[in-house]
Each structure stands twice: as C-alpha cells, then as structure tokens.
C-alpha positions in Angstrom: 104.5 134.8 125.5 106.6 135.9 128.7 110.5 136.0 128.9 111.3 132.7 130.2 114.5 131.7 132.4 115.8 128.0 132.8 118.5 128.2 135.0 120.8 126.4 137.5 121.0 123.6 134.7 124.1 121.5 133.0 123.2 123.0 129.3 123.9 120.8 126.7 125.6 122.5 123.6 126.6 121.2 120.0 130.1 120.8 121.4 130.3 121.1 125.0 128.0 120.7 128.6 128.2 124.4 130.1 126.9 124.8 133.8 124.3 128.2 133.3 120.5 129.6 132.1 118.7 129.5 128.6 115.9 132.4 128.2 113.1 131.6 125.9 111.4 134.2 124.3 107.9 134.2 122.3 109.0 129.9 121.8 113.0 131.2 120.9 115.6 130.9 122.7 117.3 134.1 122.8 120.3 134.0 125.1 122.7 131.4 126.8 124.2 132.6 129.9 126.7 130.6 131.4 127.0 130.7 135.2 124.6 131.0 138.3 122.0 132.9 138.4 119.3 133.4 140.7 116.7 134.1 138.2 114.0 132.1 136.8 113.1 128.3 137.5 115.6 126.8 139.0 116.4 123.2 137.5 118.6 122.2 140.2 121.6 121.0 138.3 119.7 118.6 135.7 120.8 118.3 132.6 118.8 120.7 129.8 119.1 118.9 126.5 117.4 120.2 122.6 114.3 118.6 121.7 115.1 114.8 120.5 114.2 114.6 117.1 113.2 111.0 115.7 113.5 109.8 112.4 111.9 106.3 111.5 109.7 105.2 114.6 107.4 102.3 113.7 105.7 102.7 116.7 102.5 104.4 115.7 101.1 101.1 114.0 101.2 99.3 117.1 98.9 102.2 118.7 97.0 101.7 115.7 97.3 97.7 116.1 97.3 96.5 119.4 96.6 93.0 119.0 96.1 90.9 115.8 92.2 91.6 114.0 92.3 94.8 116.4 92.2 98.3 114.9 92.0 101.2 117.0 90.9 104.4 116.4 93.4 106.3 114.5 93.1 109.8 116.1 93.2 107.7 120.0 96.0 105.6 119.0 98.3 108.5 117.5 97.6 110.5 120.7 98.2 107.2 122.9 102.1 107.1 120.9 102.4 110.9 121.3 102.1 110.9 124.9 104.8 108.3 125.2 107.0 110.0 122.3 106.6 113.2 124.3 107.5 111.4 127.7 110.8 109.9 126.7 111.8 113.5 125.0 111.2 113.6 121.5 109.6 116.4 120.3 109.9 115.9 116.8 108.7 112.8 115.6 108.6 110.9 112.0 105.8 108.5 112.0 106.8 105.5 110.0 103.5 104.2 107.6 104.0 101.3 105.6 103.5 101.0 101.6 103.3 97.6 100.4 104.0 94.8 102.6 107.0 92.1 102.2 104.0 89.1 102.8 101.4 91.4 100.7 99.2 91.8 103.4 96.6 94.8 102.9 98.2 97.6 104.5 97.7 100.5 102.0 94.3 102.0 103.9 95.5 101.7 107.4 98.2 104.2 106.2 96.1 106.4 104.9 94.0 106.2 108.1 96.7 107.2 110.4 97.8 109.8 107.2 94.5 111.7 107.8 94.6 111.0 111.7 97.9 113.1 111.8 96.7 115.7 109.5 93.5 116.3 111.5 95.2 116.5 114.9 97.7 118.8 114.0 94.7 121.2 112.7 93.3 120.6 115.8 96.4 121.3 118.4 95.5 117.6 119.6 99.1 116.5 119.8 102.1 117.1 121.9 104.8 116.2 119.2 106.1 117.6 116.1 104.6 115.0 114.0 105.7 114.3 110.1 105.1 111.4 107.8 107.8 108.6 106.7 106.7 106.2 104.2 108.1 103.1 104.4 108.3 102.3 100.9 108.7 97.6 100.4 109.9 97.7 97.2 109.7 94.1 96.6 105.7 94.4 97.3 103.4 94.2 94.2 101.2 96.4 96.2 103.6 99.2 96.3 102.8 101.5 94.1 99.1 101.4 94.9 99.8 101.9 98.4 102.5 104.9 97.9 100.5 106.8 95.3 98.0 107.8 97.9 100.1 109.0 100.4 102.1 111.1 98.2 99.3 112.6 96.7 98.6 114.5 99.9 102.2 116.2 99.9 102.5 115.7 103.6 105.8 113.0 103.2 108.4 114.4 104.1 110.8 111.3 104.0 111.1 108.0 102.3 112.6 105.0 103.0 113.3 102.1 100.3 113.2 98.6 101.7 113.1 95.2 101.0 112.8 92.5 103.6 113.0 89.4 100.6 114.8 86.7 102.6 118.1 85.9 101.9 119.6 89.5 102.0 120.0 92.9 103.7 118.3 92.0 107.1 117.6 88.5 106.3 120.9 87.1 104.9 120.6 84.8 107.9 117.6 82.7 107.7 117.3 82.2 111.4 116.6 86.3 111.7 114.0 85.9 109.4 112.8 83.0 110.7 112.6 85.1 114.3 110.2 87.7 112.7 108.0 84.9 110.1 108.3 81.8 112.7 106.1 79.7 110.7 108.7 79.5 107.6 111.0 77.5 110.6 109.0 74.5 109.7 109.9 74.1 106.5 112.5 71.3 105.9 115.9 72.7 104.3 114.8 72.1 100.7 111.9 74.0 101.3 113.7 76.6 102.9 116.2 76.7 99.9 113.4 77.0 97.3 111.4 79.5 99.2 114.5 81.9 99.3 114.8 81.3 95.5 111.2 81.5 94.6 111.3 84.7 96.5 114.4 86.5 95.6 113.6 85.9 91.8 110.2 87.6 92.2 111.4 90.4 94.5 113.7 91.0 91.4 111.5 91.1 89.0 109.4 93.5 91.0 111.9 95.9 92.5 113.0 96.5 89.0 109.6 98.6 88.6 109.0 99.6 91.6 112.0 101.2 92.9 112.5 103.4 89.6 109.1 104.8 90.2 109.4 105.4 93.8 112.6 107.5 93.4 110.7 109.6 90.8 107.6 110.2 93.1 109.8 111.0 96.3 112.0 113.1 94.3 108.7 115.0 92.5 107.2 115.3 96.2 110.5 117.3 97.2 110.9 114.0 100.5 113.8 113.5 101.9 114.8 109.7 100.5 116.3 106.9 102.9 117.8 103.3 101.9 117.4 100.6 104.3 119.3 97.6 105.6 122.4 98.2 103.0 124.5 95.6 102.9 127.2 95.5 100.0 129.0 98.3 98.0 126.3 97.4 95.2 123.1 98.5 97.7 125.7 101.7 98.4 126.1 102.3 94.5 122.5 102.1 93.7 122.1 104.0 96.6 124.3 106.9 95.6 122.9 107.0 92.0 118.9 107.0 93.4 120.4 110.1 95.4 120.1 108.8 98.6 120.7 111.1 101.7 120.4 108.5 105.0 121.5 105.3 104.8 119.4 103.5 107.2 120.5 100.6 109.4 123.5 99.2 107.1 124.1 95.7 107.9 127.6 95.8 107.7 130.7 98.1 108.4 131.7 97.8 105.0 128.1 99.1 103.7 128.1 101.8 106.7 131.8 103.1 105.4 130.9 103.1 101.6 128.0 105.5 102.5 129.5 108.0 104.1 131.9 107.7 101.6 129.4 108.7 99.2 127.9 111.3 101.5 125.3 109.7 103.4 124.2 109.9 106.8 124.6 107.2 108.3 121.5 106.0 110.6 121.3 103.1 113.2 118.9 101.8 115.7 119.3 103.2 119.3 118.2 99.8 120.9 121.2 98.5 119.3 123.2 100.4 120.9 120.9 99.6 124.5 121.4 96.2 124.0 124.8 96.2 122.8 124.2 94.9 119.3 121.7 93.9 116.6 118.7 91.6 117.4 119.0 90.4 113.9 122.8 89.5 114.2 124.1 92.5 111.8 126.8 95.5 112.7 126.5 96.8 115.9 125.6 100.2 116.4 128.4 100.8 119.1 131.1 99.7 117.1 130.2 101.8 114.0 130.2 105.0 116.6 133.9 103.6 117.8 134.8 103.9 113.9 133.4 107.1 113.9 130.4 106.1 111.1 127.9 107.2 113.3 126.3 109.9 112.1 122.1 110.0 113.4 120.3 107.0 115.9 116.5 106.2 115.7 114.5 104.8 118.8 112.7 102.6 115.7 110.7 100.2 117.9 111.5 101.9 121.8 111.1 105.6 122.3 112.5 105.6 125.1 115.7 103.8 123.7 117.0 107.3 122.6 117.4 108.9 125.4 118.9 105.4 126.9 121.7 105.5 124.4 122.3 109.3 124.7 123.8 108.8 127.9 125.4 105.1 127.3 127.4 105.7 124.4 129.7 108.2 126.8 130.1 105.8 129.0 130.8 102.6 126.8 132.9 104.9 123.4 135.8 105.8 124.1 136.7 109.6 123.2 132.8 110.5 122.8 131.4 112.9 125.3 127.6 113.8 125.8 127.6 117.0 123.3 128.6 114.4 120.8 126.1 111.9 121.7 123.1 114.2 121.8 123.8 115.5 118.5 123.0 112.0 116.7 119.7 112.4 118.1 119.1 116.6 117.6 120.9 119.1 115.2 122.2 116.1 113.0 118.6 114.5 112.0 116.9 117.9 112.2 119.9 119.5 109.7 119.5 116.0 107.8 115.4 116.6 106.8 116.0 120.3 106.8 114.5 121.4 109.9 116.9 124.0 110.4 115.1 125.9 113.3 115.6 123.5 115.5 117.9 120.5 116.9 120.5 123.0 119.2 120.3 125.1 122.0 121.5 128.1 120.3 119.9 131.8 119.8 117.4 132.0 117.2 116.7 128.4 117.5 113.2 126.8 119.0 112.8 126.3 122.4 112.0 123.1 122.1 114.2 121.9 125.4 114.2 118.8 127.6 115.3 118.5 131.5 116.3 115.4 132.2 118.2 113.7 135.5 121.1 111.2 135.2 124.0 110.0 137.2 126.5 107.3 135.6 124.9 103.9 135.2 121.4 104.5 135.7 118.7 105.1 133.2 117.8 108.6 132.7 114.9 110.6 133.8 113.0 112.9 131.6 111.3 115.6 134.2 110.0 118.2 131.6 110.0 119.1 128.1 109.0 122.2 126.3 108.0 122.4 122.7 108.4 126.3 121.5 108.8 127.1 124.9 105.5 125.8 125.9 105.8 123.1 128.4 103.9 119.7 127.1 106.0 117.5 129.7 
C-alpha cells in the first residue's frame, strides 16, 4: 500500500485537537505532524477523528427482522446494518445476538443464523466494519443455556452481557417502562399487575440461580470479555464484582454507576441518552453521570448514528469536558476495554482506521469519509 497523507485537518488526539497531517502507511499510521502542510489530500479543516468503536448495538436483529413474521436473509441484512454502521463512523462494531428471551420467544437459531452470516462475510471481505459477536445472555430465560451453548461453541464471542428484563427491577422497576416496551401487560387491572410482577420475579429467581453460575463459567472458559446490564443497587454491583465483571452496562442509577467503578468497572451508557437528554425508560441520565465524572465508554445501542451525535454534544452541554475527552468514550476506552489494543487512537503504530467528519457548534455532524486500515470504505 502507498504512503498516505491526510492533511490540513483538526486531528483529534487522546488528550488534545491539534491543527496538522496523519501519514498512513501499509494501514498504520506512522507519523503525526502538526502544522500545514501542502502535501497529500487536503481535508480542508474537518475534523479527523479514530475509528468509532461500538460495543453493544442491537441493531443487526432489526436488519434481520424488519417487520413482525419477516426474516431476511442473514448475509443481506448484516451488510444492509454495516453500510449504515460504516456511514455514521464506526468501524469496529459488536453485533448484539440474543440468548434466551425474557417472554421465551424462540430466538436461539436466528442467532446462530446471523453467527454464521458474520463468520461467512468476514471470510469473504463482504463487510465494511470490524464485526465481532456480543451475546446477550437473559438470564432469567429457561431457554438460556440452550441458546448460549451454541454460540460459544464456535469461539467467535468475544463479549457477554448478563441481563434480565423480569419486571419489577433493573430497567423495569417502574411498571409504566415496562409497560412501554410489552403494551399488552397495561391492560391488566392493578391486581393483576401486582401478581404478574410476583409470579414473575419468583420464577426469574429460581432460574437465574442456574443460569447465571453457568453462564459466567462458559464466558470465562471462552476467554469473552463479560458485561452486567441495567445494575441498579450495590447488591447487582457486588454480584457483579465477584462474577468478575469488567463493563457495567447501562446502571440505572448513580448509586449503581459509582459502586462500579468503585470496584473497577467500566462504566457504559447509551449514547441516545445522552441525544435526548436522558433515559427513555426514566433511569440515570447519561449526561449527568459524565458531569460526575462516571462516564467511562457510550454505546449507539439502538441509533448508530447517536455516537457520533453525542461525541460532539457532550462538549457543548458538560462542563469542563472537551472533544479529546468525549471521543475517547467512544475509541481507545472500549477498544482498550475488549483488548483491541491496535486500535482506538490516532497515534504511531496504531491502525488507520480514521474518520473525517464536519461540524460547527449546534449542528449535527457530518461524516465525509472513513478509512478502515487506511483503506477508504466511506
């Protein structure tokens, strides 16, 4: 591959925005040279940012599942969500499969479907994206363990999430969240209501009891990276800590959000949140755990584009955090997290894996290019 030259861009560091030129070499960047320069392409003072690199998407499934009773082909549908991962800048991307299910619907062989699709388009060059796996592990599902097995078996997970959607806690500790998401439970006089939530939380613990021991073992075994999800007391943190957690994934609270860095986590929240200044479901808001400085990683989760959105709010809404700051929650700090080490920074030796992008205060940004090994995809 031939010397490459970036220049006339604002280049965004780990801890600063320097005015200059990156050369690429053979997919590396080899050099930052801060200044003007005449030579090479010419980005006309856009912004030159690392490689987003995404976390927990659930995005792929709705390729996969467009409408209700409609599957689509697995290999079209992850090339359909690669295009638009790709186009809003993220060029490492952990698709989010599901294990188990929280109403035991049969989701266990549309994972493996989009397992293999991912597996066969990376053999074949077919996507854009750096694409990994992320099981989505529902701990209060029956069906778990069936559904897991599989997927770990092909030692392609690289992360693992444990969650539990039971209503009555974590996400759902207020009914009317969960009655936004399962809108048919709303119907159901207040009694009902009541015993459902009982029925339910006393089967979910009978279940997790198994299932979350034996999750823990195979993630562990399989040498993934292991997530908790929707944390919401110092007891989810504790059990957390011990199961040897290493992201703690949309805490519900400050107080869960603290305890986990307190006990070494990273500490992972939903970039829409921060878009639309605050939790759909009513829990802490992403913008005021960055104020308290317990903002360690965001995820686009359901948006893709919502990453780069929040990369360039947060500045302007946070006091004391600048744009180096912000761009590392979505580069070096998730890519260090997983142990993709090569990448995340625009630093020598790292991968080129760069994306231009125009902005002025209180617009939405524009992505104009973006390279992957110093191959532009974008």
């Amino acid at each position: 591959m031939a010397e490459q030259v970036l220049s006339g861009a604002r280049v965004v560091l780990d801890d600063r925005v320097v005015e200059g030129a990156v050369v690429v070499r053979d997919g590396v960047i080899v050099a930052i040279d801060e200044g003007r320069t005449a030579v090479g392409e010419d980005l006309g003072g856009d912004y030159l940012l690392p490689g987003l690199v995404e976390l927990h998407t659930d995005h792929l499934e709705s390729h996969f599942r467009p409408r209700p009773g409609v599957h689509w082909n697995p290999i079209a549908a992850l090339q359909s969500h690669d295009a638009q991962v790709i186009g809003a800048g993220i060029v490492t991307v952990f698709d989010a499969l599901r294990a188990g299910d929280a109403d035991e619907r049969p989701l266990g062989r549309d994972s493996l479907l989009l397992a293999d699709a991912i597996a066969t388009a990376r053999a074949e060059d077919r996507l854009k994206a750096d694409h990994f796996i992320h099981v989505r592990c529902e701990i209060s599902s029956q069906q778990l363990l069936a559904d897991a097995e599989p997927l770990f078996s092909t030692g392609a997970v690289r992360l693992a999430s444990l969650m539990d959607h039971t209503p009555g806690q974590r996400q759902f500790a207020r009914l009317d969240a969960y009655h936004r998401f399962y809108p048919e439970n709303a119907r159901l006089s207040q009694a009902e209501q009541d015993a459902f939530v009982a029925e339910r939380l006393a089967a979910a613990a009978r279940i997790i009891a198994a299932n979350r021991p034996a999750i823990v073992a195979m993630a562990h075994a399989g040498g993934a990276i292991l997530a908790s999800h929707d944390d919401a007391t110092l007891a989810h943190v504790d059990e957390a800590a011990a199961d040897g957690i290493a992201i703690a994934e949309f805490p519900t609270t400050v107080e869960a959000a603290a305890a986990s860095r307190a006990a070494g986590m990273k500490v992972l929240m939903g970039a829409p949140n921060v878009v639309r200044g605050g939790s759909h479901s009513g829990n802490a808001a992403a913008g005021d755990l960055a104020r308290l400085g317990l903002l360690d990683i965001l995820s686009s989760d359901y948006v893709p584009f919502s990453l780069m959105q929040a990369v360039f709010q947060l500045p302007e809404t946070v006091p004391g955090m600048d744009l180096a700051s912000a761009v590392r929650l979505v580069t070096c700090v998730p890519a260090e997290t997983v142990g993709l080490n090569d990448r995340g920074s625009i630093a020598p030796g790292r991968r080129a894996d760069l994306v231009r992008v125009r902005h002025a205060p209180g617009t939405v940004p524009v992505v104009r290019a973006v390279w992957r090994e110093g191959v532009r995809v974008a």
